[in-house]
Phi, psi and omega in degrees: 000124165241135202242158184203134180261164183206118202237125169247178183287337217203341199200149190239133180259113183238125209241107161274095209266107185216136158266020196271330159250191180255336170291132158248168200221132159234093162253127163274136143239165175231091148310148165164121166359119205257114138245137159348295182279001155301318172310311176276002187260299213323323182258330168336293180321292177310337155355256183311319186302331166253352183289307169215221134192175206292342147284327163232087184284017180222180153317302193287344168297321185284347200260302198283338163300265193316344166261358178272341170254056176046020155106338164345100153224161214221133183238175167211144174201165185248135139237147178237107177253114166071233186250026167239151190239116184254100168261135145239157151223153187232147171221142188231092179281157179272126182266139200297359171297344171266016182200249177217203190286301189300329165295302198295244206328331171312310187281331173296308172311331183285281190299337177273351170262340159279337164301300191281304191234088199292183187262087202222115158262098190076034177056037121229179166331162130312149174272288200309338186285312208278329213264359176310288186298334166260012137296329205315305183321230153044310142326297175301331191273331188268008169280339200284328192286343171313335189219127203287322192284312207292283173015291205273316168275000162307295202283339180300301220266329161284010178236271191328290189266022184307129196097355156211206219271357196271353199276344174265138159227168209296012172266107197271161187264134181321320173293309176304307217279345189274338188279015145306114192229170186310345222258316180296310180305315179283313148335320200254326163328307179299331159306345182278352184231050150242020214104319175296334178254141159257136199236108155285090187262107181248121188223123196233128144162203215283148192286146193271005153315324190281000000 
């Protein structure tokens, strides 16, 4: 395995070059210092980003784009590590070397439309998409006491660490999660490319070079 860093203007490239798999991985991450208020943006966002975008507007477009690219898929998540608030996304590809060059931009172009041109009109969310994903939320919260361990480290970790970033876990409070609308979410989006997020790219499998 050979690793190799690349410090670009807006973003640092770090490239792990292993042949152990047939698989490649391109993950973005977006870092940044934890507020509060990362919480009620952060898994919505990752949501939506995957629920559609403006070339694939539905779920299933975006689904049926990815088997047409050998099982390509592009994921997103929210995390709170310490005193950082972390969205990734990820695309996970067939390496092209096993298909051709063009299956490679297909699949970088795939990650790049959902990264880049979410499903946004007059500078917010889709409504119908976005009113989807907060039920899911909105479910997904009123669901946590149903299962005792999440429960429980939950509840450990706002009494241990109360008062600092540790006392949260990536789950926002239902009061919060309501004051989200398509038109802020798209706001708190705009922020991962203005500065505020430190931007990581890491692509890892066998180099396509060879």
């Amino acid at each position: 395995m050979n690793y190799k860093k690349i410090n670009k203007k807006n973003y640092t490239l770090h490239l792990i070059d292993t042949n152990r798999f047939k698989m490649m991985n391109v993950v973005v991450f977006f870092t940044k210092k934890f507020k509060k208020d990362d919480l009620k943006y952060g898994g919505l966002l990752s949501k939506n980003l995957v629920y559609s975008s403006k070339k694939y507007n539905t779920k299933n477009k975006i689904a049926i784009a990815g088997e047409e690219l050998y099982g390509a898929g592009v994921t997103a998540s929210f995390n709170v590590i310490g005193d950082t608030s972390e969205i990734i996304v990820s695309l996970d590809f067939l390496n092209p070397k096993y298909t051709s060059f063009e299956y490679l931009d297909k699949s970088l172009d795939f990650l790049n439309e959902i990264l880049f041109n979410p499903n946004v009109k007059d500078g917010k969310f889709n409504q119908e998409f976005f009113d989807i994903t907060m039920k899911e939320m909105i479910f997904s919260l009123d669901s946590i006491k149903d299962n005792p361990g999440r429960y429980a480290s939950i509840g450990y970790a706002e009494n241990m660490y109360k008062g600092t970033a540790t006392s949260y876990s990536a789950i926002p409070g239902k009061k919060d999660i309501l004051k989200v609308n398509p038109s802020n979410l798209y706001d708190f989006y705009k922020t991962l490319f203005d500065g505020t997020f430190r931007i990581d790219v890491v692509v890892y499998g066998e180099s396509i070079n060879k």
